[in-house]
TORKOL-4160 file (C-alpha; in steps of 0.2 Angstrom, whole numbers, padded with zeros to 4 digits, m for minus):
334
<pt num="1" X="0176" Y="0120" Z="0093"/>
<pt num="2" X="0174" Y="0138" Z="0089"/>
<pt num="3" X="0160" Y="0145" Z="0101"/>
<pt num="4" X="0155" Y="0157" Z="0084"/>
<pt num="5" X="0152" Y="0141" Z="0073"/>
<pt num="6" X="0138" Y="0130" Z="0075"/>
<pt num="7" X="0138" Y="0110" Z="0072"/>
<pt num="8" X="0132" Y="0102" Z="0060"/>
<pt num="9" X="0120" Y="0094" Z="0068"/>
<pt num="10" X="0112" Y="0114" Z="0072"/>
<pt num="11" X="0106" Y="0113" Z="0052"/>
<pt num="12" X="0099" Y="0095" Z="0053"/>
<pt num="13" X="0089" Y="0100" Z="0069"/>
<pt num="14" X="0082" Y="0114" Z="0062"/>
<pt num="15" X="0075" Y="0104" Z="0046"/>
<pt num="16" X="0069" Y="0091" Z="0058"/>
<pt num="17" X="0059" Y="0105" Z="0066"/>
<pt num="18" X="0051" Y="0113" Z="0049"/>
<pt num="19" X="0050" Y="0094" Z="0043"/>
<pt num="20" X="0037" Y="0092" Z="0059"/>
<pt num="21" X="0030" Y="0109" Z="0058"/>
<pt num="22" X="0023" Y="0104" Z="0040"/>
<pt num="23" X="0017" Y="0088" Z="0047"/>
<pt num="24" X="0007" Y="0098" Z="0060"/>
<pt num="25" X="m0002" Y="0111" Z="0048"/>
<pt num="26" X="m0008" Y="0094" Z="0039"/>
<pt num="27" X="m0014" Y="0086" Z="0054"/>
<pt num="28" X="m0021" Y="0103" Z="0059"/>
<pt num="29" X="m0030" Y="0105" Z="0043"/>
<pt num="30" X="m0036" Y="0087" Z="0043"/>
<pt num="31" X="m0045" Y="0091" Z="0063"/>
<pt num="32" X="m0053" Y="0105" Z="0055"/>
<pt num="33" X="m0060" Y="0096" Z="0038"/>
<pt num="34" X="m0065" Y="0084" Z="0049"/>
<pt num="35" X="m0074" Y="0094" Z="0061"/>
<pt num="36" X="m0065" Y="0088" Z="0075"/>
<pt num="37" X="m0055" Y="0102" Z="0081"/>
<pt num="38" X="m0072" Y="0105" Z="0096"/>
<pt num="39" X="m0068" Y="0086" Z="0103"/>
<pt num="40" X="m0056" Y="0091" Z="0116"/>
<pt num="41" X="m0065" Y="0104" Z="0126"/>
<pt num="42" X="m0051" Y="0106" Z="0140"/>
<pt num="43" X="m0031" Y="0113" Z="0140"/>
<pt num="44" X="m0021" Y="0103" Z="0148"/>
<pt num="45" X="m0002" Y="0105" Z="0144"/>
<pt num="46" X="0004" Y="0090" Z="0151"/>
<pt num="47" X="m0009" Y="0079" Z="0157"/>
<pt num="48" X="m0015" Y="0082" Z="0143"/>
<pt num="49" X="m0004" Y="0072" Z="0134"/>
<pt num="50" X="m0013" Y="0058" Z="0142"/>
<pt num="51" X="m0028" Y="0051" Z="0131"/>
<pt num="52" X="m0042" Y="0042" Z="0141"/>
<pt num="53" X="m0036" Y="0025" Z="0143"/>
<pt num="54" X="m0052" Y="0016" Z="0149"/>
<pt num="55" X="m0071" Y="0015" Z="0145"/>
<pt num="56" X="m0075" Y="0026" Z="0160"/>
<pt num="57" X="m0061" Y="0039" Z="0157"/>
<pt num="58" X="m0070" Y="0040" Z="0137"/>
<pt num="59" X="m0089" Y="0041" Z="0141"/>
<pt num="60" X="m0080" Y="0058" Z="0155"/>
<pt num="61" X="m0072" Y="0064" Z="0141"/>
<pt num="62" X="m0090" Y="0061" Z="0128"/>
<pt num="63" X="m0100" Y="0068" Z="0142"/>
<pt num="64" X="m0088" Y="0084" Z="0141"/>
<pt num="65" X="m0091" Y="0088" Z="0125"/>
<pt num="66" X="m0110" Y="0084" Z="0123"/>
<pt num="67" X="m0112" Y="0100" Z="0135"/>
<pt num="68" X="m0105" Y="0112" Z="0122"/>
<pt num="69" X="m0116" Y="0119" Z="0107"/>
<pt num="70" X="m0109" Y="0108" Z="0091"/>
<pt num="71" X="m0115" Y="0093" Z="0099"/>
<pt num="72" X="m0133" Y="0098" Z="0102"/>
<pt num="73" X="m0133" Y="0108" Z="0085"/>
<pt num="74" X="m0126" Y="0097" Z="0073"/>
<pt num="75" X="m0116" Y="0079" Z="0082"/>
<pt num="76" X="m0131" Y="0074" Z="0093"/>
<pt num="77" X="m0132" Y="0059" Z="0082"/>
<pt num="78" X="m0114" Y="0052" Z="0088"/>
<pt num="79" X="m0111" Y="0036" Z="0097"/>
<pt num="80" X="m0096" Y="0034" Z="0108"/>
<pt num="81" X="m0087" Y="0027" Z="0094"/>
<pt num="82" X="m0090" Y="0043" Z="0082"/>
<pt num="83" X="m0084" Y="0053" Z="0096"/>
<pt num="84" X="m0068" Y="0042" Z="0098"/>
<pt num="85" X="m0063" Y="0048" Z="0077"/>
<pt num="86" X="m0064" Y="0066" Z="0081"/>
<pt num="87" X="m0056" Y="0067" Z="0099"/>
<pt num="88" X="m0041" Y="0056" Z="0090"/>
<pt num="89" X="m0038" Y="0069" Z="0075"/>
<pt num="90" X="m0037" Y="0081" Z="0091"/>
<pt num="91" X="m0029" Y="0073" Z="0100"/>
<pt num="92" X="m0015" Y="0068" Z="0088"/>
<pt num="93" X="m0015" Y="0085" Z="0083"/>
<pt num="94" X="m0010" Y="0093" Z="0101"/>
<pt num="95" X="0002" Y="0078" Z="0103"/>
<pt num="96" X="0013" Y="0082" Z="0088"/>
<pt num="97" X="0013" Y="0100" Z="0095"/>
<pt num="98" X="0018" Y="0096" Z="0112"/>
<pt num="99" X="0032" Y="0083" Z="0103"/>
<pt num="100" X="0039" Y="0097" Z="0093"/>
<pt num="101" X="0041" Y="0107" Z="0109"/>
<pt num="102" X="0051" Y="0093" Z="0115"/>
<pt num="103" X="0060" Y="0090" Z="0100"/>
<pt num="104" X="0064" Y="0110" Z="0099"/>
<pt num="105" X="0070" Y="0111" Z="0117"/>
<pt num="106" X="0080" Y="0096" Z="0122"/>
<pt num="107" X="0091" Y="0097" Z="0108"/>
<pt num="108" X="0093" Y="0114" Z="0111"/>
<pt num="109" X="0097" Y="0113" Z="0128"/>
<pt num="110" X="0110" Y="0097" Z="0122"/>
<pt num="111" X="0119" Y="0110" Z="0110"/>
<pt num="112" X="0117" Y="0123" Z="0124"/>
<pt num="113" X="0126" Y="0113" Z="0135"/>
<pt num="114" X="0140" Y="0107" Z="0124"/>
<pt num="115" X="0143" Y="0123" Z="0117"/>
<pt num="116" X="0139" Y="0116" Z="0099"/>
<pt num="117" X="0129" Y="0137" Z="0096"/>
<pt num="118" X="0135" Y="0150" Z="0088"/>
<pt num="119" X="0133" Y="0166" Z="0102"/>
<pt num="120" X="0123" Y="0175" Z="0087"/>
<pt num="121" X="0111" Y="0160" Z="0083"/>
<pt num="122" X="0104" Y="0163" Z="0104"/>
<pt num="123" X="0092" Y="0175" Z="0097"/>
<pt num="124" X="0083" Y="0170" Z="0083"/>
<pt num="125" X="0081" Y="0151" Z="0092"/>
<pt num="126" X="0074" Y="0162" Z="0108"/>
<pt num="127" X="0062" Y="0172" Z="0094"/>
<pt num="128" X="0057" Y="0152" Z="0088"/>
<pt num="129" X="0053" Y="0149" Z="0106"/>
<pt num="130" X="0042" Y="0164" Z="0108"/>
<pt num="131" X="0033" Y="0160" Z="0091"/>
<pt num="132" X="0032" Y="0141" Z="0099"/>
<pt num="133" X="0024" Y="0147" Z="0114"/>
<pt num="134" X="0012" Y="0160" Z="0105"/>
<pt num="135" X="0006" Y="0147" Z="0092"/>
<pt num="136" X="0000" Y="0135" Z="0106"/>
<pt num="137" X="m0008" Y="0150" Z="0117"/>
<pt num="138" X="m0015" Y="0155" Z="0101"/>
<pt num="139" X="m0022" Y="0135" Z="0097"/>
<pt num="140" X="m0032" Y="0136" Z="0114"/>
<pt num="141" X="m0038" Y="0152" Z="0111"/>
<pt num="142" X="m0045" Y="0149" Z="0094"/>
<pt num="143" X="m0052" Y="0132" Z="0104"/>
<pt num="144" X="m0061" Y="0141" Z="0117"/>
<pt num="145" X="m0071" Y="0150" Z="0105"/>
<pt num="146" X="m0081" Y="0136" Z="0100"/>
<pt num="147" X="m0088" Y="0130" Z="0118"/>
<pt num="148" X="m0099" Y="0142" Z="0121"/>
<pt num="149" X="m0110" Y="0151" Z="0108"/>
<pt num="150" X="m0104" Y="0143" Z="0093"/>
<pt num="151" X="m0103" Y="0126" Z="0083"/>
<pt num="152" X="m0087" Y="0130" Z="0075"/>
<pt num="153" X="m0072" Y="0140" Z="0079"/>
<pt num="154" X="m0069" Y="0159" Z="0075"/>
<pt num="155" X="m0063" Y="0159" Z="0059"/>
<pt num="156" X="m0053" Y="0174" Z="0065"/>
<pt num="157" X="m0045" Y="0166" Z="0076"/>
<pt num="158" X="m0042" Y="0150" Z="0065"/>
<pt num="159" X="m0034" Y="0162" Z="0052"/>
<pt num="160" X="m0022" Y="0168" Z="0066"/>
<pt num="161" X="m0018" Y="0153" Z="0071"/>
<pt num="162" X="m0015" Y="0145" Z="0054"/>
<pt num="163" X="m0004" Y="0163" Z="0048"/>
<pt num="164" X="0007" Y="0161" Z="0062"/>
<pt num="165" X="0010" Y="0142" Z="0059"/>
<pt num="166" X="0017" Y="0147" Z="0041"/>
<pt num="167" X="0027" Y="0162" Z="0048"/>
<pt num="168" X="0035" Y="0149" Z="0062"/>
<pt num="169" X="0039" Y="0139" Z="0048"/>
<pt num="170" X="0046" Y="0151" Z="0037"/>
<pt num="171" X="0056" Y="0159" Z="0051"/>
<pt num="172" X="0062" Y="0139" Z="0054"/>
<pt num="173" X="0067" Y="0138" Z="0036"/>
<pt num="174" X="0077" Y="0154" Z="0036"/>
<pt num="175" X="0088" Y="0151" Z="0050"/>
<pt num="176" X="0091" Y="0138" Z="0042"/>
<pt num="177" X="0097" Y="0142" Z="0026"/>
<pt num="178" X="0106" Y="0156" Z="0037"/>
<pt num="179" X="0118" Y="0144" Z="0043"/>
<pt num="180" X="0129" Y="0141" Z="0027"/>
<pt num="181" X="0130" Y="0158" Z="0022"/>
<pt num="182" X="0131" Y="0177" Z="0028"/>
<pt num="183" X="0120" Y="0191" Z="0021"/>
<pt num="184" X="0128" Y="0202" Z="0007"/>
<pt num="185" X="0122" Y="0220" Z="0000"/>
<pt num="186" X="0112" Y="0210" Z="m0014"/>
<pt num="187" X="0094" Y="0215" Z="m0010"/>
<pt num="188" X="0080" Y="0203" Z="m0015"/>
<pt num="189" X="0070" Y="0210" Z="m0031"/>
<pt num="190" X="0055" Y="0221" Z="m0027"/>
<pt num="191" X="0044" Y="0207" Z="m0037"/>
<pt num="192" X="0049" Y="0194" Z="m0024"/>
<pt num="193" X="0046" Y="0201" Z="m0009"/>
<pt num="194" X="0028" Y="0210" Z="m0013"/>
<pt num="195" X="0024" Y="0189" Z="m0017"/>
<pt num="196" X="0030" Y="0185" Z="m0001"/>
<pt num="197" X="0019" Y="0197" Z="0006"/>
<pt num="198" X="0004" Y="0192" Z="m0004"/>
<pt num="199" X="0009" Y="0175" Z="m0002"/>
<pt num="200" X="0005" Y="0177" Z="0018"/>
<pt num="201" X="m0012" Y="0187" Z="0013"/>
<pt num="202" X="m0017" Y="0170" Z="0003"/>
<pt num="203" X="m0013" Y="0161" Z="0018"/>
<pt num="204" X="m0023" Y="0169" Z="0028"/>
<pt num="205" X="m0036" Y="0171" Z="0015"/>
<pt num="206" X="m0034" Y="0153" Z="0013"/>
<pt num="207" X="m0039" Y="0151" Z="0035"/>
<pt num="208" X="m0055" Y="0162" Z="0030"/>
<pt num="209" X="m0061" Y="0146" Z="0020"/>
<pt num="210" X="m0056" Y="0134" Z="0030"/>
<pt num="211" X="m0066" Y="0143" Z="0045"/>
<pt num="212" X="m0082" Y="0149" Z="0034"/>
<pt num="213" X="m0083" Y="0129" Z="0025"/>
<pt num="214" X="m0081" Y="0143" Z="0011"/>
<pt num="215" X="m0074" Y="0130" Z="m0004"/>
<pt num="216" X="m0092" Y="0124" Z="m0002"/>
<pt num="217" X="m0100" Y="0142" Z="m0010"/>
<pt num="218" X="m0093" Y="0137" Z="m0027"/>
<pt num="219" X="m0088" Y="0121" Z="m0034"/>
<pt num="220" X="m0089" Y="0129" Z="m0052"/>
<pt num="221" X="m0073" Y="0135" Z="m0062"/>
<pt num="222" X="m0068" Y="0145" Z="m0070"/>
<pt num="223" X="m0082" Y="0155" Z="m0067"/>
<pt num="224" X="m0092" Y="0155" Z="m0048"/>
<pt num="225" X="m0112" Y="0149" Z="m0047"/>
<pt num="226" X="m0109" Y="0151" Z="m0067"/>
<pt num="227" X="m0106" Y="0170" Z="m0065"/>
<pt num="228" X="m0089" Y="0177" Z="m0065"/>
<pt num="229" X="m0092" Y="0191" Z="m0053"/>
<pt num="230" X="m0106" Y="0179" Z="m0041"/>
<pt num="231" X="m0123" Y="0188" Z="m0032"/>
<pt num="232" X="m0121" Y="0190" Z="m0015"/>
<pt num="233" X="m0104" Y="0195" Z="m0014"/>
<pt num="234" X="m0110" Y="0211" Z="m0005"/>
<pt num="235" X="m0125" Y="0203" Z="0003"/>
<pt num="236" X="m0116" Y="0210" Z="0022"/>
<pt num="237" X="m0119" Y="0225" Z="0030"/>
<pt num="238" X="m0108" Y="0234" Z="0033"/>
<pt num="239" X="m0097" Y="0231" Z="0017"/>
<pt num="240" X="m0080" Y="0225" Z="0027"/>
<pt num="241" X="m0090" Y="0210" Z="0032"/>
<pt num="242" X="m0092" Y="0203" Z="0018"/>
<pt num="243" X="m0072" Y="0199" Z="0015"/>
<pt num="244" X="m0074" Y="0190" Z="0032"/>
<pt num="245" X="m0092" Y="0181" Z="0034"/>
<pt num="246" X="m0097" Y="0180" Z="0019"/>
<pt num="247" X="m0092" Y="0164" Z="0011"/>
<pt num="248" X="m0094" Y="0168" Z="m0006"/>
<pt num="249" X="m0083" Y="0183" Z="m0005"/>
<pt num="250" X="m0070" Y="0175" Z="0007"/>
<pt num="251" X="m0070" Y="0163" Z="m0009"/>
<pt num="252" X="m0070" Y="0174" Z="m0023"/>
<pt num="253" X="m0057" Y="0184" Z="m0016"/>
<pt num="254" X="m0045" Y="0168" Z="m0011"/>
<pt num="255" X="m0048" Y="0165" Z="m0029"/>
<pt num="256" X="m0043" Y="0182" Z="m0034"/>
<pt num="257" X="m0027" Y="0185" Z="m0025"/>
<pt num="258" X="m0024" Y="0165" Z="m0033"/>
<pt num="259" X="m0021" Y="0174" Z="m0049"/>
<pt num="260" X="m0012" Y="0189" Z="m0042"/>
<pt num="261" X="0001" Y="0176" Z="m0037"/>
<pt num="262" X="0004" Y="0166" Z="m0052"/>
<pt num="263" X="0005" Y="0182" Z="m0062"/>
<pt num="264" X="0020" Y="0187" Z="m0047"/>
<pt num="265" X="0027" Y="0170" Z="m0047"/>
<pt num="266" X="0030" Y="0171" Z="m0066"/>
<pt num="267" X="0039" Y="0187" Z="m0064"/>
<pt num="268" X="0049" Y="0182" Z="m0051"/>
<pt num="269" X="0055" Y="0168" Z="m0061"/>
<pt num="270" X="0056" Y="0179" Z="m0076"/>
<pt num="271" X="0066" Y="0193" Z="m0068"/>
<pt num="272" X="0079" Y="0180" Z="m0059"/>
<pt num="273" X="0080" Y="0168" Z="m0072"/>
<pt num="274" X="0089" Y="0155" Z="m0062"/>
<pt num="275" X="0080" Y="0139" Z="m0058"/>
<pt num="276" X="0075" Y="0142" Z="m0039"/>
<pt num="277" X="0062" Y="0155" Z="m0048"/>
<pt num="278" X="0056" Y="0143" Z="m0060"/>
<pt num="279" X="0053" Y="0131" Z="m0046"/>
<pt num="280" X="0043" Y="0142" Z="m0035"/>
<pt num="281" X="0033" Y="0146" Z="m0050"/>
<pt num="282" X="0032" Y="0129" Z="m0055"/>
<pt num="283" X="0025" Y="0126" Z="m0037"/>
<pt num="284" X="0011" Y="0139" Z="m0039"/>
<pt num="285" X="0004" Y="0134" Z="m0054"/>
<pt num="286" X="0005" Y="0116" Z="m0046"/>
<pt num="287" X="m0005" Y="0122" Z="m0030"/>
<pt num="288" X="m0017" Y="0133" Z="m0041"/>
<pt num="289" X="m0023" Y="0115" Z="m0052"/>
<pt num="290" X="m0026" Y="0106" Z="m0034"/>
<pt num="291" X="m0034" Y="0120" Z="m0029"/>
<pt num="292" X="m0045" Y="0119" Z="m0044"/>
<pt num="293" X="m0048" Y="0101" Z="m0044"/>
<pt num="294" X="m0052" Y="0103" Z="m0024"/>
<pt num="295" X="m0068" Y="0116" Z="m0030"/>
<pt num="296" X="m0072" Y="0103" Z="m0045"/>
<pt num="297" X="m0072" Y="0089" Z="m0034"/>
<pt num="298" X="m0082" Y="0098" Z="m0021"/>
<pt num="299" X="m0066" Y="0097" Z="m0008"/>
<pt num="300" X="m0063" Y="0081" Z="m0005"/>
<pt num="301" X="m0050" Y="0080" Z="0012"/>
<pt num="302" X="m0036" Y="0071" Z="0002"/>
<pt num="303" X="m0034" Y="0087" Z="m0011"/>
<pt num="304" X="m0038" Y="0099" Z="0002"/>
<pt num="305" X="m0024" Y="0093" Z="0013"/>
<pt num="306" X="m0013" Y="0093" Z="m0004"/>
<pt num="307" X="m0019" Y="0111" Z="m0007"/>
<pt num="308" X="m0014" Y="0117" Z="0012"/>
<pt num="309" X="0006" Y="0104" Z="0008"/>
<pt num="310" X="0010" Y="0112" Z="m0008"/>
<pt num="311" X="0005" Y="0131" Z="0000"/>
<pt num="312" X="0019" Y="0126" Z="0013"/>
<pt num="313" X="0030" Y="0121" Z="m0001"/>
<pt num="314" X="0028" Y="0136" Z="m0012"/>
<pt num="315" X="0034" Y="0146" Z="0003"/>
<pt num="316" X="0050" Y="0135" Z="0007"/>
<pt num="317" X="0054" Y="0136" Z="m0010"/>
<pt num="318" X="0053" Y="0155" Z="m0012"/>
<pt num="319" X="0065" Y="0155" Z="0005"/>
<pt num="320" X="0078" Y="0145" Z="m0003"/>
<pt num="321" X="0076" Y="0158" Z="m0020"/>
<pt num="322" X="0078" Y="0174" Z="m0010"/>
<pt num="323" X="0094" Y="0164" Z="0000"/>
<pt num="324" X="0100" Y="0160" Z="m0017"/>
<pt num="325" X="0097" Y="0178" Z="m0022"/>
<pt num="326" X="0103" Y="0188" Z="m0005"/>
<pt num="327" X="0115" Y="0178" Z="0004"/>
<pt num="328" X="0135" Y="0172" Z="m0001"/>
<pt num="329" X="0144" Y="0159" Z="0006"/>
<pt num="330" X="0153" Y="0157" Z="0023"/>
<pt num="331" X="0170" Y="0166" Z="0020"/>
<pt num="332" X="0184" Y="0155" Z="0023"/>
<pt num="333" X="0192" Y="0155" Z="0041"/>
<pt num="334" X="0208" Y="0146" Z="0038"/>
């Protein structure tokens, strides 16, 4: 086999991977709507893995986690049996992170070995590995600042941690659709890559919610607490807080940028006119209804979850648009 080819297991591999990275961001969002994300109070990497297999090795684990803050504050009223719930949405959800470590690097030391890697794919699967690394490092991190003085995470910190899962899948997704085709001098539109910016701003906007419990501010539409600009958006001082503490705001502005990118999403279709643009603007007035019908329906976990899916859809879709857009196919070699 040419050494500057890849098989054609490399593409499948890498799908598998984004196809598990989506799976984690719902099963992380799930922890967090469930308020479970606190349960496992220790990092372990590898024994770790192991979830307490006895009664003993469960009441250890309970007593653990009645020592920090949300249990006196707000879960003093759990059994054993309420704990086990939450410790298994955490639990499941470290799990499936260290699995897609596994799933990342044996295969990738199998095509390593068998010379089955283009030389110029080594880089961009060491940048993956990095991001890998970073994203768990990250996950503890965000952890560790609800032990002590807090009954929930930083939503700072959650924000990080849920921007970079969406920029390890998108980076995933591009190598990808890197594989069949090389760059050309056909630049993506301006309109596209200002939503793809924005798009990641959302994102983020959207882990300010999730960490502030923000969706509950508001479950009106299309105005907020009957009022299209709310009181109390300014209610923080100094101002910048506001866009980050203050629930209202963090809502009111997630809504905002909403519009800002259906209005983008239009044009980008518009501007391209070939399907893959109206697909992704397909996708965001699809993901702005459940959006809306999550605030109406005072964010029950099924839509929620839907809402965070179909945000990891609109941004695969508008990856496959700008590889339509930018790239050309592999020139022939015979």
């Amino acid at each position: 086999m040419d050494q500057q080819q890849n098989h054609p297991l490399v593409k499948i591999w890498l799908w598998t991977i984004a196809a598990l990275i989506f799976c984690m961001v719902i099963v992380g969002g799930a922890t967090r709507l469930t308020d479970s994300g606190l349960s496992i109070t220790e990092w372990k990497p590898l024994l770790g893995a192991i979830p307490p297999l006895n009664e003993g090795a469960w009441l250890d684990a309970f007593e653990k986690y009645k020592v920090i803050p949300e249990y006196h504050l707000q879960n003093k009223w759990m059994n054993l049996e309420d704990f086990k719930f939450i410790y298994w949405w955490e639990w499941g959800h470290r799990f499936l992170g260290r699995f897609i470590g596994v799933a990342f690097i044996v295969p990738l030391l199998y095509f390593t070995a068998a010379k089955k890697l283009a030389r110029n794919l080594w880089p961009k699967l060491l940048f993956l590995f990095v991001l890998g690394g970073l994203q768990g490092a990250l996950g503890w991190f965000m952890v560790a600042s609800g032990l002590s003085e807090r009954i929930d995470v930083s939503q700072y910190r959650l924000a990080a941690h849920l921007t970079l899962a969406f920029i390890l899948f998108a980076a995933v997704d591009w190598i990808a659709l890197s594989l069949d085709r090389q760059r050309n001098t056909v630049k993506p539109p301006v309109v596209l890559m200002i939503f793809l910016t924005l798009l990641f701003l959302q994102i983020a906007l959207g882990g300010f919610v999730a960490g502030l419990d923000a969706g509950h501010a508001s479950y009106t539409w299309p105005k907020m607490n009957e009022a299209w600009v709310p009181d109390g958006l300014t209610a923080m001082q100094p101002m910048w807080r506001n866009w980050f503490e203050n629930a209202l705001a963090v809502q009111f502005n997630h809504r905002l940028m909403a519009y800002v990118l259906l209005a983008l999403a239009f044009c980008v279709a518009f501007v391209s006119n070939v399907g893959t643009g109206w697909m992704v603007f397909t996708a965001v007035v699809a993901q702005a209804v459940i959006g809306i019908l999550t605030v109406l329906w005072q964010i029950p976990l099924w839509t929620a979850l839907m809402h965070q899916g179909m945000a990891l859809i609109v941004l695969a879709l508008a990856l496959w648009h700008m590889a339509k857009l930018t790239r050309g196919p592999v020139p022939d070699r015979r």
